[in-house]
N, C-alpha and C positions, 0 to 999 in steps of 0.2 A: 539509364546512362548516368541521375544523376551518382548513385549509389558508387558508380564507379568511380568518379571527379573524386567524389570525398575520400574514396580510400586512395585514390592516388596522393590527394592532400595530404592526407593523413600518414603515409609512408613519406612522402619528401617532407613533413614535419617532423618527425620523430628524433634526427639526429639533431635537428638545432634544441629540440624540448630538454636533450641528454647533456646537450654544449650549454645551456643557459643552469642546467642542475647543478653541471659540476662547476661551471663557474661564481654560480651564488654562494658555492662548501669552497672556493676558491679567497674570496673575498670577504668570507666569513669567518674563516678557522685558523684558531688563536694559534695556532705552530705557521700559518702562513703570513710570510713578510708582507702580502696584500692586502694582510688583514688591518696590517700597521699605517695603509696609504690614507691619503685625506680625502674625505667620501668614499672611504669602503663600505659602511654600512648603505648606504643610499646606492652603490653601484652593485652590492650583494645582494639588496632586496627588489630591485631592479630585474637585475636573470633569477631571481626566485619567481618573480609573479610573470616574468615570460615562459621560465618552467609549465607551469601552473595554467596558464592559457592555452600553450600549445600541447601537452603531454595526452595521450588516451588515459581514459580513465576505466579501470576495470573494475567488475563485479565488490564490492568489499565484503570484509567476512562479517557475521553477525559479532562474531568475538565476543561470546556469553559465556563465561568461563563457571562462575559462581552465583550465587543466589542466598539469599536472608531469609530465613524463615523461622518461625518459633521464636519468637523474644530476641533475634537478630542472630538467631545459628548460621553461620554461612556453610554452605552444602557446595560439594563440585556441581558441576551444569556440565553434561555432554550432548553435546549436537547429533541427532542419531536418524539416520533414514528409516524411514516408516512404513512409507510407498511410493513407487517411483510409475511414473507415467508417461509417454514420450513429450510433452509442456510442460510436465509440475512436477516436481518433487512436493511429498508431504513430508515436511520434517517435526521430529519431537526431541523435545529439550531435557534429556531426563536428568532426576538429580538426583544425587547418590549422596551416604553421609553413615558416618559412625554412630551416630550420636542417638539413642534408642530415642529417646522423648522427640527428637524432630523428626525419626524415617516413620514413627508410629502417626505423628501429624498429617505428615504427605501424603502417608496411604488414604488420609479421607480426606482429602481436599479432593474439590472438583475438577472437571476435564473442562478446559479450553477450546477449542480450534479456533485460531485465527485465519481470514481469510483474507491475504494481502490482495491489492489492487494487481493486475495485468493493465500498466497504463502508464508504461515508457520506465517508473524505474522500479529498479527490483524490490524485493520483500523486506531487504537489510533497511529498509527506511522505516520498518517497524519495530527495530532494535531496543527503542525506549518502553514500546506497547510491550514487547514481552518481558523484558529484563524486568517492568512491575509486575505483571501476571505472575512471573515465576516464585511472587513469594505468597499466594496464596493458593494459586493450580496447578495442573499438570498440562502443559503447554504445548500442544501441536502449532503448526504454522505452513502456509501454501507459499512453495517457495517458487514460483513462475519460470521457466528458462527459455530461456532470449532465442526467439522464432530463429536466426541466422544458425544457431548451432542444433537446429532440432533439422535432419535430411529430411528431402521432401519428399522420399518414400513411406516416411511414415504418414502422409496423407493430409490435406486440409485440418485447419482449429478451427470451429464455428462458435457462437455465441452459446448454442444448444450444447454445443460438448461443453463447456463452461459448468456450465447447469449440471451436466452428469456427473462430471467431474466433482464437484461439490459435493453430491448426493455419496457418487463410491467414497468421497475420503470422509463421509458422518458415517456410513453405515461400517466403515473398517475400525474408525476409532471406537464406535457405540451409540445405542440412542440416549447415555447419560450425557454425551458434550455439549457443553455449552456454546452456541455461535457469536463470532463477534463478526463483522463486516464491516470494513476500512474504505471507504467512497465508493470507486464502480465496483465492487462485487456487491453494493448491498442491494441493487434490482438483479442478479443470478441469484444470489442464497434466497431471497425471496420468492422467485421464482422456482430452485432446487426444493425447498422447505414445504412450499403449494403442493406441490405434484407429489410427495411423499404421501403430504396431507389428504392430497385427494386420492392416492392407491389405499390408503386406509393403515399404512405404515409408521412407526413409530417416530414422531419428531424432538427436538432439540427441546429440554427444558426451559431455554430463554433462546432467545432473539436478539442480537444487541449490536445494533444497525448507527454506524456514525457516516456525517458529513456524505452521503450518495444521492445519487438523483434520480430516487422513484419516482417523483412527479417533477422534471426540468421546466415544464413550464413556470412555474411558481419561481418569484422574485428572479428573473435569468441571468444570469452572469457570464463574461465577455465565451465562457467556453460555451453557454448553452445557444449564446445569438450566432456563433459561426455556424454551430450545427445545422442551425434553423434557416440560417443566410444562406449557405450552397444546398445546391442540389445533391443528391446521391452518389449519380456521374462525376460532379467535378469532385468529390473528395477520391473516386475511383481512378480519375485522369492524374489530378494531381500531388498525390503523396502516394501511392504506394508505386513499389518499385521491386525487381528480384533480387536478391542476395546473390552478390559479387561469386567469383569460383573460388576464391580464396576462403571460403567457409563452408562445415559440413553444409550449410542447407543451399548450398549454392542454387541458384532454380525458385527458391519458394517468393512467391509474395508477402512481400510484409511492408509495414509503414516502421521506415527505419529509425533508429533511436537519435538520431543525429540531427533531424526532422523535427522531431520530440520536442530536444531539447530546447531547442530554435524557440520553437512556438514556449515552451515555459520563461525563456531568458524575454524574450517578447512582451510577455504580458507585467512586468514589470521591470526593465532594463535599468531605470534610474535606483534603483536600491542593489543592484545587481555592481554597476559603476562605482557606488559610493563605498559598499560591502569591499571590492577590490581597492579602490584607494584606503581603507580605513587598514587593510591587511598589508598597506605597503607602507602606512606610518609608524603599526604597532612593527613593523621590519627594522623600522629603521631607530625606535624607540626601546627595542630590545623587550618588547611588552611578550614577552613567549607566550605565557594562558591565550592573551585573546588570539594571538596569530595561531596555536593550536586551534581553537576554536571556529577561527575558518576554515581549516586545512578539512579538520573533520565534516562539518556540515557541508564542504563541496565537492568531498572526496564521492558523497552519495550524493547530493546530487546532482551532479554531473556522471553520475556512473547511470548509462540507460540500457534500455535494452530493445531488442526490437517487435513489436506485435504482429501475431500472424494477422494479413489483409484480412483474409476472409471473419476474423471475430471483430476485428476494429469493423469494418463497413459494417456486421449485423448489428452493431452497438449503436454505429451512429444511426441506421433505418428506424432500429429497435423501441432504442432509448432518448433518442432529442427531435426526431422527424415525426414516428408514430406515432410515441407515447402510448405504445403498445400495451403496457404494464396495467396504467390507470386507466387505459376504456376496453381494456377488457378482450383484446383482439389478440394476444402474444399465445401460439402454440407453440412448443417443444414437441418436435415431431407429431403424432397426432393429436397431443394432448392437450390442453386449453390449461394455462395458469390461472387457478382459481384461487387469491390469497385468501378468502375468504370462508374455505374450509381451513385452514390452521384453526384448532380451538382450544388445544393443549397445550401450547408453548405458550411462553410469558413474551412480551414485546417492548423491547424501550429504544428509542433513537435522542439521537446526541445531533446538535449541529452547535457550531460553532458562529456568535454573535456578528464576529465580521469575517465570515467566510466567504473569499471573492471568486471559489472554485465551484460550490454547490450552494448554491445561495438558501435563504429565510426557507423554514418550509419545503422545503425539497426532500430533506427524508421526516420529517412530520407526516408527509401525505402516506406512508406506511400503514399508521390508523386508520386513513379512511378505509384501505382495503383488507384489511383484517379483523372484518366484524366480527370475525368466529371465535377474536378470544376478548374473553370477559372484559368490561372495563378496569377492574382491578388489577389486571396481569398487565394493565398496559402502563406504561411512563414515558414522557420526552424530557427531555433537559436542552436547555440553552445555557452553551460553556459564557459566561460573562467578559468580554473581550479578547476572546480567543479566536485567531483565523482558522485557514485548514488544517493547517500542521499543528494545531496548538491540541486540539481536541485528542490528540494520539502521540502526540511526543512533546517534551518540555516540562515548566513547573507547572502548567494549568493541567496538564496531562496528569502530572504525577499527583497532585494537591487538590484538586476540584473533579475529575473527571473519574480515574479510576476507584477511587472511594467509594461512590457512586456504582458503580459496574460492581464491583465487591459486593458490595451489599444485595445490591440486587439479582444478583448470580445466587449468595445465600438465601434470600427468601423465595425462589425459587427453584430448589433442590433438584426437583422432581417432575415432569409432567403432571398438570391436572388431571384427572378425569375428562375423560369423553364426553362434550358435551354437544347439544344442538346448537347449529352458527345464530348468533346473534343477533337482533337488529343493532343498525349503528347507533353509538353513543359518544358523547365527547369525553375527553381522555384527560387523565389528572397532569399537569404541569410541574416541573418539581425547577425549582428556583434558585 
């Protein structure tokens, strides 16, 4: 019922979100006599941030037009479907160019896949991760679609299709791609990457696991003690809900994005408040850069989407109640995830120093279960003052982080050799 309230909300908002837009271009627009009144700026930025609160916010585009490469050749970028799945589009970003000395470079740069989160907002909030990728790889990317538009004839999402999923889109791209994994995919690619590992199948040259919670018990953070705090039942009673009739998946269960977002505004509302006041002074100060600069950062985040129930509840049983992962209990239909045959692929995880989403050590504990590859193939880095989002998008992203992933992508070209698993060993830190 509640799913319903909101969209009724949400349609009797719509026209004032349109009355508040055209009133802000009213108040603002140098041919308008209003624009000439005393406190027009302050009464135009006024129905701009009432726009802006009440309006839906929809999917944004990735808008990767272009790409630098070779001593700063810019090349087109075309957004290209790959392979489609009734959850995910795989999409690849290819780039095209005249210019012989850069299409000759491209042809041997390495393959990418990114593997965005499924966890309220879409994949376009990896915009910064790929627009640098694009100027050393060739870039695939998991672009998730929002459980309400997916009908419910096409059946249940569970955690374990997750994990398939994973597996079909490495084995369509090649076992040359390199994996990177963006917070909660990095316990499925872990588990996808195992079960390869243990069919005796070729895996992923590197491993390259940021900010996720293979082991959530380690340093826990306000998301891992809710997990911990309810029971199973009440996250089942109390968040998920069916999708309204007024969308293809009308019928399905999902934990709606609207919910989501609730709980992210939530977890820090006072920087959220001040962020809004700060975009109604640069309104009124005529500061355009930084007030673009909110428009953009809310545009995504505020744009959600919704999870299918049935993968959300196996994640929370899975991944913050079981800790299925690290004691060793988590099958994928009959099969038991065993990271510990991985002995081919190189492994390195990234956390971010003040990460208040997957805290200290939470994808560190990757090491413990991947004895099977060498201690040399293995790295962690600790981003030095960087939260969650810092470690994948921004200048710590761009200056501290992906340097790092570059390099390390290069010294790992190729799968090792076949070897026998390991005993465990401690892993080199890189600083």
């Amino acid at each position: 019922m509640l799913y319903q309230i909101y969209e009724t909300q949400r349609a009797l908002m719509s026209p004032f979100a349109e009355f508040a837009s055209a009133a802000a271009k009213l108040y603002d627009h140098p041919l308008s006599p209003f624009a000439h009144l005393p406190m027009s700026e302050r009464v135009s930025a006024s129905f701009d941030l009432l726009h802006r609160l009440a309006k839906e916010y929809e999917k944004p585009a990735f808008d990767i037009t272009s790409a630098k490469v070779a001593d700063g050749v810019e090349v087109a970028v075309q957004e290209q479907l790959a392979l489609a799945k009734p959850f995910c589009r795989l999409l690849r970003f290819k780039r095209f160019t005249d210019n012989p000395q850069a299409l000759a470079l491209m042809k041997t740069q390495p393959t990418v896949l990114v593997v965005a989160p499924l966890s309220g907002h879409h994949a376009t909030l990896l915009r910064d991760t790929v627009r640098c990728l694009l100027r050393d790889h060739k870039v695939y990317i998991t672009d998730w679609t929002d459980a309400r538009m997916v009908p419910a004839d096409q059946g249940p999402f569970h955690l374990d299709d997750y994990v398939r999923y994973v597996q079909a889109f490495i084995r369509h791209i090649g076992a040359d791609a390199h994996v990177i994994s963006v917070c909660q995919p990095t316990v499925p690619v872990l588990a996808a990457v195992s079960l390869m590992a243990s069919r005796g199948e070729a895996t992923p040259p590197t491993l390259t696991m940021m900010g996720g919670p293979i082991d959530a018990r380690r340093s826990a953070t306000a998301v891992n003690t809710l997990a911990t705090a309810k029971s199973h039942s009440w996250f089942e009673n109390n968040v998920i809900y069916r999708v309204p009739p007024n969308y293809p998946g009308a019928g399905r269960r999902v934990y709606p994005g609207f919910l989501q977002h609730a709980g992210f505004v939530a977890m820090n509302p006072d920087r959220h408040v001040s962020s809004h006041y700060d975009y109604f002074r640069d309104m009124i100060r005529g500061d355009g850069e930084s007030a673009d600069a909110h428009r953009k950062f809310y545009d995504e985040y505020n744009a959600v989407l919704d999870m299918p129930a049935e993968y959300y509840l196996d994640t929370i049983k899975t991944v913050f109640q079981d800790f299925a992962l690290m004691n060793g209990s988590w099958w994928v239909g009959d099969e038991q995830v065993r990271p510990q045959d991985i002995a081919t692929s190189a492994l390195m995880t990234i956390e971010g120093e003040l990460d208040d989403i997957s805290g200290a050590g939470q994808t560190q504990a990757a090491h413990d279960l991947c004895t099977g590859i060498p201690r040399e193939r293995r790295v962690h880095y600790d981003v030095p003052g960087a939260g969650h989002y810092g470690i994948f998008s921004g200048r710590r992203w761009r200056e501290m982080v992906y340097p790092r992933i570059k390099a390390f992508i290069e010294r790992h070209p190729r799968p090792a050799e076949a070897a026998e698993p390991r005993r465990r060993t401690a892993i080199r830190r890189v600083r």
